[in-house]
C-alpha positions in Angstrom: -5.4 -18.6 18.1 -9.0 -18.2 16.2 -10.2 -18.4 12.9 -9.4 -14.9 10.7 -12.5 -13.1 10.5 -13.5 -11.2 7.6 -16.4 -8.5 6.6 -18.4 -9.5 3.6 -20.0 -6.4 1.6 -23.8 -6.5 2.0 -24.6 -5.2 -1.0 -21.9 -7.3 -3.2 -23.6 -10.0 -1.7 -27.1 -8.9 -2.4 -26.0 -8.1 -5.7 -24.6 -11.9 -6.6 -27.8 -13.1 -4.6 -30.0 -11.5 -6.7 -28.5 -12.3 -9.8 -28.6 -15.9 -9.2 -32.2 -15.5 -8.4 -31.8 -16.9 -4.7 -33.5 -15.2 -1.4 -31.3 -14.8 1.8 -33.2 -17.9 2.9 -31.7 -20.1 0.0 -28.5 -18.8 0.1 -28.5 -19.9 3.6 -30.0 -23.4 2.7 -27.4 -23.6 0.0 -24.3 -23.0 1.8 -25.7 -24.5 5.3 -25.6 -21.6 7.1 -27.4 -21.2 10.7 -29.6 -18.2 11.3 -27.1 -16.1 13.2 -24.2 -16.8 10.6 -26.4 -15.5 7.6 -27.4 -12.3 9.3 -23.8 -11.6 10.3 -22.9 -11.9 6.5 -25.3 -10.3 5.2 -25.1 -7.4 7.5 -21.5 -7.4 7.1 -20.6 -8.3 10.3 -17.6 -10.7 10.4 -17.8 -14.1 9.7 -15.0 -16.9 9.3 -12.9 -16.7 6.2 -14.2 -20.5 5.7 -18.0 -19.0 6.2 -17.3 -16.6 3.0 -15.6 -19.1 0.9 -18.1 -21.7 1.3 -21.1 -18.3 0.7 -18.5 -17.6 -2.5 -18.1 -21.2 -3.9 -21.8 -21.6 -3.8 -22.3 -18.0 -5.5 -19.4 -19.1 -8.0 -17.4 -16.1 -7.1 -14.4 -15.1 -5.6 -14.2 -14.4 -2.0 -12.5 -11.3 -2.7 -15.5 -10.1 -4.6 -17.8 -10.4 -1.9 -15.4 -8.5 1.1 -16.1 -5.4 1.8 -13.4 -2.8 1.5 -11.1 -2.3 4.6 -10.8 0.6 6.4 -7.6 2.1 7.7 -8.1 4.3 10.7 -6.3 8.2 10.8 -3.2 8.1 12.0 -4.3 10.6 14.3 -7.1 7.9 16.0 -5.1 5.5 16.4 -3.6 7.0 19.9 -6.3 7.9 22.5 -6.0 11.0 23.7 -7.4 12.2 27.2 -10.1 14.4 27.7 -9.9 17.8 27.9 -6.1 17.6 26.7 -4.7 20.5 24.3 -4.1 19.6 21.0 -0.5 20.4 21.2 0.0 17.9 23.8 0.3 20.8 26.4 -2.3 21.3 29.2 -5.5 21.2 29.3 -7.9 24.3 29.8 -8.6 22.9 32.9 -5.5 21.9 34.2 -4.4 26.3 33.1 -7.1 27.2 35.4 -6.1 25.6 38.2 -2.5 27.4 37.9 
């Protein structure tokens, strides 16, 4: 099994960035991160949950601070419907014409 991925929130993380005075650059050179790891947090694509607490210890935050919020899907997207299927689950407009 891998490592829990998380989302950090780009502009929480600007934000605590900022206000420490640090560039992306040194937040990078503080927390070690490679190239590829600091533009997936701070594009808020997901990183390791170890990634975010290290980027939090160094920012003397909470990793919760820095996560961006999580977004539940519609009930109604969570099943894939075919195309061209009625909404009522009946046929499709297609499938009537054929009839």
């Amino acid at each position: 099994m891998g490592e829990e991925l998380v989302r950090m929130d780009p502009a929480a993380l600007a934000s605590a960035r900022v206000a420490r005075g640090w560039t992306e650059a040194e937040l990078a050179r503080q927390v070690s991160l490679s190239p590829p790891t600091r533009q997936k947090a701070v594009h808020g694509q997901p990183v390791s949950v170890r990634t975010a607490a290290r980027i939090a210890r160094a920012l003397r935050m909470r990793v919760a601070e820095l996560l961006a919020p999580r977004v539940e899907a519609p009930a109604d997207l969570e099943k894939p419907r075919l195309l061209g299927q009625a909404f009522d689950g009946g046929e499709s407009a297609h499938d009537s014409a054929r009839s």
